[in-house]
Each structure stands twice: as structure tokens, then as C-alpha cells.
C-alpha positions in Angstrom: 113.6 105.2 129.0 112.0 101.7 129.3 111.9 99.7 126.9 108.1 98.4 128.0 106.7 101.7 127.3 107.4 102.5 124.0 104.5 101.5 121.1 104.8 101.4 117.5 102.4 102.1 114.4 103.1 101.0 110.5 101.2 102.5 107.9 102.7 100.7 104.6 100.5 102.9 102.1 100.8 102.6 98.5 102.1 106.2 98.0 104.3 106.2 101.4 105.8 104.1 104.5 105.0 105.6 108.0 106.5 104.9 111.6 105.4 106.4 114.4 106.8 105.8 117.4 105.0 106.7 121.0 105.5 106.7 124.7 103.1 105.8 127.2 103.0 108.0 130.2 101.9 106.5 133.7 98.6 108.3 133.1 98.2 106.4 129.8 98.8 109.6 127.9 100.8 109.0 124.6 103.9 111.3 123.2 105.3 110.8 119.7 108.9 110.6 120.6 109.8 109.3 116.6 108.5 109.5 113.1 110.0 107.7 110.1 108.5 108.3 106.4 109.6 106.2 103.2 108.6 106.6 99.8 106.4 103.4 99.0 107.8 101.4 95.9 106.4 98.1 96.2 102.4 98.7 95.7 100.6 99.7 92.9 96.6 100.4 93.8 96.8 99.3 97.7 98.4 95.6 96.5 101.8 94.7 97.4 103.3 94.1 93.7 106.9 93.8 95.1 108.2 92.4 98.6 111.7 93.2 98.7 110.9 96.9 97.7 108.2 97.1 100.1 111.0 95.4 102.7 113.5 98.3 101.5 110.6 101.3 102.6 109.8 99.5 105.9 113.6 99.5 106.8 114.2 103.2 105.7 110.7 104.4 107.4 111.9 102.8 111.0 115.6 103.5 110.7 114.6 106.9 110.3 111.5 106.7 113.2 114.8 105.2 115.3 117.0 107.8 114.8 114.5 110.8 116.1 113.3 108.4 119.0 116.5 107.2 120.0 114.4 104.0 120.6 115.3 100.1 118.8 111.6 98.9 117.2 111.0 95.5 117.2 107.4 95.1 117.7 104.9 96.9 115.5 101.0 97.3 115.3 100.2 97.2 111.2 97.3 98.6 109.3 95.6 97.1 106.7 94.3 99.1 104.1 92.4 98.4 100.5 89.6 97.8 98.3 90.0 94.1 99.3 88.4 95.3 103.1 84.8 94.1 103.2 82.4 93.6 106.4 78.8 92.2 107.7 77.1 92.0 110.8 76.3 88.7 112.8 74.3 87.9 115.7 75.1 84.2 117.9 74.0 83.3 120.5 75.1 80.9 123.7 72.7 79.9 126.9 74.4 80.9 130.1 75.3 77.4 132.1 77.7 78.8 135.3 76.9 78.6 139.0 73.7 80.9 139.4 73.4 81.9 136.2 76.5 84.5 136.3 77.7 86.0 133.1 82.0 84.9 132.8 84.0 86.4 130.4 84.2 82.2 129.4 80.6 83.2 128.4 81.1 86.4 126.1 84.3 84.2 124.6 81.4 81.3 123.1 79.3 83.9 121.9 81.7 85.6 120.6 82.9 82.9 118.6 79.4 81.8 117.6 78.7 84.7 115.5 82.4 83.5 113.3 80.4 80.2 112.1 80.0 81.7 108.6 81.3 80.7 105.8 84.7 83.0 104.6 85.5 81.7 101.5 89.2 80.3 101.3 91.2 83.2 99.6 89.5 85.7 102.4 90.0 86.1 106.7 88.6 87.4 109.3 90.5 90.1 110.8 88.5 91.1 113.6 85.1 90.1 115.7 84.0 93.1 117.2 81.0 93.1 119.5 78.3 96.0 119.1 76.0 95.1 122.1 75.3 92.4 123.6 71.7 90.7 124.5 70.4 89.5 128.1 67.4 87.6 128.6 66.0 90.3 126.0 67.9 93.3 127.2 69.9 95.2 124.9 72.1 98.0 124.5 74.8 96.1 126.7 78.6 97.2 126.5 80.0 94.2 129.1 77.8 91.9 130.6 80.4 89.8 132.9 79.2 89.8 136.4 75.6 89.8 135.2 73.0 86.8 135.9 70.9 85.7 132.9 70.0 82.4 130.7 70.4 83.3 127.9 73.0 85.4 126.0 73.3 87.3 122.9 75.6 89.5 121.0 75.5 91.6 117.3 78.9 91.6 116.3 80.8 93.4 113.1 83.0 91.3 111.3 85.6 92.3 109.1 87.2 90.3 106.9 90.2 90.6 104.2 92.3 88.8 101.3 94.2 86.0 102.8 96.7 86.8 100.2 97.3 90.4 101.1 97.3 89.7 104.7 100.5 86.9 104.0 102.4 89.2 102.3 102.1 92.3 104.5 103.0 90.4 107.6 105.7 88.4 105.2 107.2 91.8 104.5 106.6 93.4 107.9 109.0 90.1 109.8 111.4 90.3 106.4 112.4 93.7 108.0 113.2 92.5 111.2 110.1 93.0 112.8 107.7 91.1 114.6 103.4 92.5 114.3 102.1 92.7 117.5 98.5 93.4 115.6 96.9 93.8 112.4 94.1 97.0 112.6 92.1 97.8 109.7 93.3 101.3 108.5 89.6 102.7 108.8 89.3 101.6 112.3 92.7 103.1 113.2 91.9 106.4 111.9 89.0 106.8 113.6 90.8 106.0 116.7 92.7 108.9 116.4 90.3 111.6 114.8 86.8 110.8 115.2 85.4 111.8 118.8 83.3 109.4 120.7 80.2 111.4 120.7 80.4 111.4 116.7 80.4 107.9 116.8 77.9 107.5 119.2 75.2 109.8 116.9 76.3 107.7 113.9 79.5 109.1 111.8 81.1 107.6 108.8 85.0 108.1 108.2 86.7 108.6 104.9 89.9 107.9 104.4 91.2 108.7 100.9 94.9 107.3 100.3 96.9 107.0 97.9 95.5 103.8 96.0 92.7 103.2 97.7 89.9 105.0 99.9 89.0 102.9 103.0 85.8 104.2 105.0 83.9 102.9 108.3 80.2 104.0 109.6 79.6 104.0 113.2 76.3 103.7 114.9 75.8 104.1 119.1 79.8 104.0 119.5 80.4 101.0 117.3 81.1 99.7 113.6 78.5 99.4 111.2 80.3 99.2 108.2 83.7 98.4 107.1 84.5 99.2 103.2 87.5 99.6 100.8 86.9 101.3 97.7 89.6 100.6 94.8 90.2 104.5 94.2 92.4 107.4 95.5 94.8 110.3 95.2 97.3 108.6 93.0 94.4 108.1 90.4 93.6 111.8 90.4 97.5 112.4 89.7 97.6 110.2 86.9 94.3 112.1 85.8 96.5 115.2 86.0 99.5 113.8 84.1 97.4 112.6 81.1 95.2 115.9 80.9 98.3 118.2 81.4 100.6 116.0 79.0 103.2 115.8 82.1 105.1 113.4 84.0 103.5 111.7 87.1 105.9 113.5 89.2 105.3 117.1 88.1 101.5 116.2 88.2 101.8 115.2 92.5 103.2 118.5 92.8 100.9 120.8 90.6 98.2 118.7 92.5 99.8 119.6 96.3 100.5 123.4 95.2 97.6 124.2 93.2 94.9 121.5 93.7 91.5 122.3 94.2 88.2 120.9 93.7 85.8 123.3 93.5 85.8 125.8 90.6 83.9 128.3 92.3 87.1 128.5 94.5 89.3 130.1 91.9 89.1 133.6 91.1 90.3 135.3 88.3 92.9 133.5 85.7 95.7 132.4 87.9 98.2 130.7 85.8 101.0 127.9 86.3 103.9 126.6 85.4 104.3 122.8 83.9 106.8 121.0 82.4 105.5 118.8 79.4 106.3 115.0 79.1 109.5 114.0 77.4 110.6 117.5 77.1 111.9 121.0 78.9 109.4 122.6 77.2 107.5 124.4 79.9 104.0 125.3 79.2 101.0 128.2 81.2 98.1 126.6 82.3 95.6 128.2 84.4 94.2 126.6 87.7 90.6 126.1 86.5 92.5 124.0 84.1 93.9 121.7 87.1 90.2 121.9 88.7 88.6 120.8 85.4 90.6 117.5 85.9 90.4 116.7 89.7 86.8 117.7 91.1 85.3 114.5 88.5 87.9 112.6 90.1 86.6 113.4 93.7 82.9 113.1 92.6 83.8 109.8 91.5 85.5 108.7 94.7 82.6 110.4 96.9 79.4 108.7 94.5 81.1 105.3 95.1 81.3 105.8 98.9 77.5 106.8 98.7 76.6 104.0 96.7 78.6 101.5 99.4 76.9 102.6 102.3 73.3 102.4 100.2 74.1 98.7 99.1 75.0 98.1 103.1 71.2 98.4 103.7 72.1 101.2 106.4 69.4 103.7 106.7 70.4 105.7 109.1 70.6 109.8 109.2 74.4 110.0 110.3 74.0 113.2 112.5 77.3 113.2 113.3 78.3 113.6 109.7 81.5 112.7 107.8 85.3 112.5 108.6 87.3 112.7 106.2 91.3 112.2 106.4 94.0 111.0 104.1 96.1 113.5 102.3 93.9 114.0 99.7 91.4 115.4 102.5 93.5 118.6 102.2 93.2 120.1 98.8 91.1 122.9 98.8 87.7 122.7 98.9 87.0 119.0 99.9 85.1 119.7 102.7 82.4 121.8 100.5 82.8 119.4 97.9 81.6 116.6 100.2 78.9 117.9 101.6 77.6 118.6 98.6 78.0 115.0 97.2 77.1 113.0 100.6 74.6 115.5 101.7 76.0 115.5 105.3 77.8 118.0 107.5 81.7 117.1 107.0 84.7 118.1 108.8 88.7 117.3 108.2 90.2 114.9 111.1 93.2 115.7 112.6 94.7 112.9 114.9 94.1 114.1 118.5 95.0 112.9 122.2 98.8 112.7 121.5 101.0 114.8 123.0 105.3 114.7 122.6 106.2 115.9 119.0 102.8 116.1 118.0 103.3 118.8 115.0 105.5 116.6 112.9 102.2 114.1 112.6 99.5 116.7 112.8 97.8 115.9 109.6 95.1 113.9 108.3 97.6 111.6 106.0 98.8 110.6 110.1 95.5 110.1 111.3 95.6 105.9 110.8 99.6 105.4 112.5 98.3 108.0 114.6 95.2 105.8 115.3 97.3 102.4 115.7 99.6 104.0 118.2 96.9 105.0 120.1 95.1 101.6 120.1 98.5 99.8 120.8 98.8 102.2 124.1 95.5 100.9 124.8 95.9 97.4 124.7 99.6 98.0 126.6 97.8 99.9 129.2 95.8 96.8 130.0 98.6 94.6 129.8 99.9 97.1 133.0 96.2 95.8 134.6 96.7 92.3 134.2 100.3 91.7 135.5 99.9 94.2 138.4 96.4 91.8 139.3 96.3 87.9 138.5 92.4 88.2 139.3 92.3 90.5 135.6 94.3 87.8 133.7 90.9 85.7 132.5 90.0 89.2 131.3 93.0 90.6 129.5 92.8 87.1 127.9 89.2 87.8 126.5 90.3 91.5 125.2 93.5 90.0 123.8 91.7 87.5 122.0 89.1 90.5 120.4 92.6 92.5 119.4 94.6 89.1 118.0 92.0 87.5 115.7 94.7 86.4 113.3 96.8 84.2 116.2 
């Protein structure tokens, strides 16, 4: 196989590593050919609180991804994930000065780079520029306007910016394992890549993605970001929520929460009991499931009224008919997707990364859906590499789409 097609997503979570490893096909189609999982020991709440454990989980998350591919990784595309994420939306503005008025991509580069004239104070970074529409001579709703003739040009663009410190660190850790990152994508963005569906984002659609330390969420409006948001909250608080109100360790309390977690009491019929072992003792102890209920759905309300309170202090007014996406692992316990409706007031539906093909059932789950999402953005950008380097006359134009992917070069 060579080498060229192969592309690689890291998801270094706070609760686990994940590699995924994909082949692009001639057609463009990717197949998972490798997946690697590590336990994540170096971050506490999203924040990387110790490099040389979070080193150790990269190495055992890729050796493993290597093994199943039978593919060396080298080059990786890395999410970035937390309640550090934050966004706005700028306009600039440039007057078109080529030959007759044309539109070059030279153009859409100088707008582009007019609407990053803000001030970022120095502990934060922008991460990435990403245009919305752009503006001709008045004219809106434009997706490309290169080729076009017009005097003066405009473009809304989302900006997303993050802690310089976190950034440093994760890209530290990522080379201190051998490897070299081809891109940093905001986990949000990535999982909407791979399981929200182009007509949801073009009615307006907000993702969800609870993790395990933090829940990272994106709003899309006519097929672009609105809102980019990290919110400091996820499934490892409602596991420690479960461990102090059971009086158990935080391991017995992940699994009570994957077997018997549930969110909605009205799911639970009857008195069904479990099993737990207390904290600091054999002693095992009967508690029914209402029980386990009684300390996760406040939990989940929480996480879902501080969502709903970042998208009100956004100033979005939108109605969102394409409703809410939610993934993460915590997207599976039973009866989030009632839960959430209730609480955002808006249809919702569980994402399952889609468009991959090869060993797709090993990562069919939402806790996939942002390496999912990075592999399929990095088979994107690698298909246009293919472009360029079969046709010199693209180069000026892989050059401007590079630069919109590799904001931190």
C-alpha cells in the first residue's frame, strides 16, 4: 500500500487516547484500515496536567492503531478540545485592484487576513479563520468568488481561537512521541465532519459533544460556523457524582454508569436493583437504578442549561430547524435524546460518524465521531493535494486552502 494514501486522526481526550488510521481510495472514499485506544493519564478536566503520561497514551494508542493497519504513522491531524475553545465573527474588507477588476485567490487571501486584525490577548490563538460568505459589490451569500469581477470585496468570517498554553503542550506532546501534526482541528468542527449532514448544517444545527472533561459544541447556520464553545463539564463529572452519592470508588462508579446509566426516571420500571462495591471495603451493597438516575439526570440538566445559556449569551437568534447533534460517549446512556429535547427544546438525534468505509464497526460510535471527523477532513485536504501536483495551474489555489487549514504555521 502507498505510503501517500494513508491519513491519520488523534483524539487525546481526557478520559481516552484515540488513533484512527484511514486509506484514501482513488475515488476519495476513506477506509479505516487501524484503530488504537489508550487509557488517558495525563489530563484532569480537558488540561494536560502531565506530559510524559500523556506521551506514554499517545505511544500505546498508535502502536496499537499500527499493529491493526500494518501502516508506520508519522504524520497526524490533532483535535483540540476544552472549555478553553471560544469564537466570534468578523467582517474585513479589501478593494479589488487586478487587471479588470477580477477576483484572485491573492484577493480572498487579504480579506481573509483583514478580518484577523483583532486583538487576541497574549495567553490565547487563533486556530482557525473560516470564511462564512463572502461580499461583492453588495452581493452576498458567496461560497468562492475567484474568477469574479468586482471593486470591492468582503467576507464574514468565524474565528476560533484557543489557550496558547494548551495548544504548546498538546503539539509538545504530540512530536515527544515521535510524531509530526500535520493540523490542529477543533474537536467540535471535527465531529461535525463526520456526523452532521450538510443539509442539517445548512437549516442551522448545533453539535454537542460531551467528553469526558469537557463538552465542546458548534452551531451552524447556511452550511457554516456560527458558534464555537467549550464548556468546562462532562461525563467524568457525572462519575465522580456517582462515586460520592453511591460511597464507591471512581472505577466501580464508570461502570455502574456504562451498565446501568440512565437519565430519565420515567425510563425505569419497577425496582430493578444493582450490585456495588463500597469504598475502602468488599462490602457489597443493593441499590436500585432510580437510585443511579437520582444522581446523573441533574448532572445532564446541568451540562444541557449551560449549553443553552452559551448559545443565548452568543446573541444567536436563530430557530435551529435542523435540531441538535449530540455525540461523545456520554450521548449513549439511555434516554439522552429525550432528555435533550426536553431541555434545549429542539428535535435531537445521536451522530454516528458516517461516509467511512474499511473497518468501519470498530469506530461506529458517537465517542469516534471527532477522529472520525479529522480523518475525514485530512482525506480532504490530501485529496486536494492529488489536484495541485497533478496541475501547476491549481498550486496558487491549494496554497489559499492550505493556508485556511494551517492557521498555526
Amino acid at each position: 500500500m502507498a505510503r501517500r494514501n494513508v491519513v491519520v486522526g488523534l483524539d487525546i481526550g481526557t478520559t481516552k487516547t484515540v488513533v484512527l488510521v484511514g486509506e484514501v481510495a482513488p475515488n476519495g472514499r476513506v477506509y479505516i484500515i487501524g484503530v488504537g485506544e489508550a487509557p488517558s493519564r495525563g489530563l484532569r478536566k480537558g488540561a494536560i496536567v502531565d506530559i510524559e503520561d500523556t506521551v506514554r497514551s499517545i505511544d500505546q494508542a498508535v502502536e496499537k492503531a499500527e499493529h491493526m493497519s500494518g501502516v508506520e504513522v508519522d504524520r497526524v491531524m490533532v483535535a483540540v478540545s476544552g472549555s478553553h475553545l471560544n469564537s466570534l465573527n468578523n467582517r474585513g474588507v479589501v478593494a479589488v485592484a487586478g487587471p479588470g477588476r477580477e477576483i484572485t485567490s491573492v484577493d480572498v487571501e487579504r480579506v481573509l487576513y483583514n478580518t484577523r486584525m483583532i486583538v487576541v490577548p497574549p495567553e490565547r490563538r487563533i486556530v482557525h479563520v473560516l470564511p462564512r460568505q463572502y461580499i461583492v459589490d453588495g452581493y452576498d451569500s458567496i461560497r468562492d468568488p475567484v474568477g469574479m469581477i468586482g471593486v470591492r470585496l468582503e467576507v464574514e468570517a468565524h474565528i476560533i481561537t484557543a489557550s496558547s498554553t494548551y495548544l504548546q503542550n498538546l503539539v509538545k506532546c504530540v512530536e515527544k512521541a515521535g510524531l509530526r501534526v500535520e493540523t490542529l482541528v477543533v474537536n467540535p468542527m471535527a465531529a461535525a465532519e463526520a456526523s452532521v449532514l450538510p443539509e442539517e448544517k445548512e437549516l442551522g444545527v448545533l453539535l454537542v459533544d460531551i467528553g469526558g472533561g469537557t463538552t465542546d459544541m458548534a452551531l451552524f447556520e447556511k452550511g457554516s460556523l456560527w458558534l464555537t464553545s467549550g464548556l468546562p463539564l462532562g461525563g467524568d463529572h457525572i462519575t465522580s457524582d456517582l462515586a460520592v452519592g453511591l460511597r464507591t470508588t471512581l472505577l466501580e462508579a464508570e461502570r455502574v454508569k456504562r451498565e446501568y446509566g440512565c437519565v430519565l426516571m420515567e425510563l425505569i420500571s419497577g425496582n430493578e436493583s444493582v450490585m456495588i462495591t463500597n469504598v475502602g471495603s468488599r462490602e457489597v451493597n443493593q441499590i436500585t437504578r432510580r437510585n443511579i438516575v437520582e444522581v446523573i439526570q441533574p448532572r445532564v440538566q446541568e451540562i444541557l442549561m449551560l449549553v443553552r445559556e452559551a448559545i443565548l449569551r452568543s446573541g444567536y437568534q436563530g430557530a435551529l430547524p435542523g435540531g441538535c447533534v449530540l455525540t461523545g460517549g456520554t450521548a449513549l446512556l439511555a434516554g439522552m435524546k429525550e432528555l435533550a429535547q426536553d431541555e434545549l427544546q429542539l428535535p435531537v438525534r445521536i451522530g454516528y460518524p458516517e461516509g467511512l468505509g474499511g473497518l468501519v464497526d470498530v469506530a461506529h460510535s458517537p465517542q469516534f465521531s471527532t477522529v472520525a471527523g479529522l480523518v475525514l477532513q485530512a482525506a480532504k485536504q490530501f485529496q486536494v493535494v492529488i489536484v495541485a501536483e497533478a496541475d501547476p495551474l491549481l498550486g496558487g489555489i491549494w496554497g489559499k486552502l492550505k493556508s485556511w487549514w494551517k492557521e498555526l504555521a
